[in-house]
C-alpha positions as CSV (number, residue, x, y, z in Angstrom):
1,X,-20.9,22.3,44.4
2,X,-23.5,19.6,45.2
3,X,-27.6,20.2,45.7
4,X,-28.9,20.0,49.3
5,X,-28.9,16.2,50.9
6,X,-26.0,15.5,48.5
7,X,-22.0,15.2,48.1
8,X,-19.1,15.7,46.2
9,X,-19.7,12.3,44.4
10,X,-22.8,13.8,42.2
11,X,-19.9,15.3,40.1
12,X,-18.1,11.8,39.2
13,X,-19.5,11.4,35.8
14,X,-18.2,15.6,35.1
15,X,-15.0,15.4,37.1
16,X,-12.8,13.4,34.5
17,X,-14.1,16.3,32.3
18,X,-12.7,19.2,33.9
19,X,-9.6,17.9,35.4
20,X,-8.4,17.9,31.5
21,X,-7.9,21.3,31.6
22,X,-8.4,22.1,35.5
23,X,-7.4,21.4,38.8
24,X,-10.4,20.3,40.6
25,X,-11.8,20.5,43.9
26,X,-14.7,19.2,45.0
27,X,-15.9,18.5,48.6
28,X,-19.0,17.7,50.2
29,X,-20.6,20.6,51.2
30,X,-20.5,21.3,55.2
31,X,-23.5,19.8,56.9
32,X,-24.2,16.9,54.2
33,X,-23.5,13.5,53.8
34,X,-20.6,12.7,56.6
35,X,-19.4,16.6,55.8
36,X,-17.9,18.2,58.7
37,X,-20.8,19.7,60.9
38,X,-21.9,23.5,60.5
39,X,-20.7,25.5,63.2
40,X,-23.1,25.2,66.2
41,X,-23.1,28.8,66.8
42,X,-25.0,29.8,63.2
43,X,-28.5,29.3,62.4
44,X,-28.6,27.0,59.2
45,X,-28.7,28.6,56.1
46,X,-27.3,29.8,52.8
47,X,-25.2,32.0,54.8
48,X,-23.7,29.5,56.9
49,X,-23.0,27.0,54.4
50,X,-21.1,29.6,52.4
51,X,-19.0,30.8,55.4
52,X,-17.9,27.3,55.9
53,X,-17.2,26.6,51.9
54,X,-15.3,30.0,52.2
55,X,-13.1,28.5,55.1
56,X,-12.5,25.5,53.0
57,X,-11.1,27.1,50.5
58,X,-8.6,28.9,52.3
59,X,-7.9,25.9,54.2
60,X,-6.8,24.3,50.6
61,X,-5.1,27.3,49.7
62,X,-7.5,28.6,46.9
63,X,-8.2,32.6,46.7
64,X,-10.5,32.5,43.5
65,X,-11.5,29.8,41.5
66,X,-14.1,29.0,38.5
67,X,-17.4,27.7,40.4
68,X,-20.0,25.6,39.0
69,X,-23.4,24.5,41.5
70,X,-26.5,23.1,41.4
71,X,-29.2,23.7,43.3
72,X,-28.0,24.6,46.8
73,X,-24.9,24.6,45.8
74,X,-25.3,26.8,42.8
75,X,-26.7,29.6,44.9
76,X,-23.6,28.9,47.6
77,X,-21.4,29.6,44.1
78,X,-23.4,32.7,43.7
79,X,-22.6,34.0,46.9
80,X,-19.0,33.3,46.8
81,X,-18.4,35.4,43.8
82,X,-20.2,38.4,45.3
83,X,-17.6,37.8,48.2
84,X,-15.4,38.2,45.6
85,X,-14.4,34.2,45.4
86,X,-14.7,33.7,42.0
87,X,-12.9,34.1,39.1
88,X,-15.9,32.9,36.9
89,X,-19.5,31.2,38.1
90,X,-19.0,28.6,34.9
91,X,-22.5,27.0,35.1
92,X,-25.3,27.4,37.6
93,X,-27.9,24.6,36.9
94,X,-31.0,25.4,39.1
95,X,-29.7,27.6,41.8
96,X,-31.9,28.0,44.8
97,X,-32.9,31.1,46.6
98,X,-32.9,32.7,43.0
């Protein structure tokens, strides 16, 4: 997961990478760069942002998966495996709010 002000496309040059031995799914994180909106109803925050990644990933059918984040979305990957989301946190570069 993308850094805050970013998208899905900061991954291009590691993508190629992991689909080798992965099925990859990245998406711009709700709220950024022509992302869906964050619910209206939510204050913005960490909290929110990992609500709505959480419904995206049961919208694409995926229980648990291996994160990896940077920055913002490092500490989003963080909170998903304490919600019990991950099967691994791979790589964290810089996560915020840590």
């Amino acid at each position: 997961m993308h850094g805050l002000n970013l998208s899905w496309r900061i991954w291009r040059p590691v993508v190629p990478l992991l689909e080798a031995r992965h099925a990859v799914y990245a998406s711009t994180l709700p709220g950024h760069r022509g992302a869906a909106p964050l619910s209206s109803d939510r204050r913005p925050g960490v909290r929110g942002v990992t609500d709505a990644v959480e419904r995206l990933l049961d919208d694409a059918g995926i229980e648990r998966a291996h994160l990896v984040g940077n920055s913002l979305g490092g500490w989003v990957a963080l909170e998903l495996a304490e919600r019990g989301r991950a099967q691994s946190v791979v790589e964290v570069i810089a996560p915020s709010g840590c």
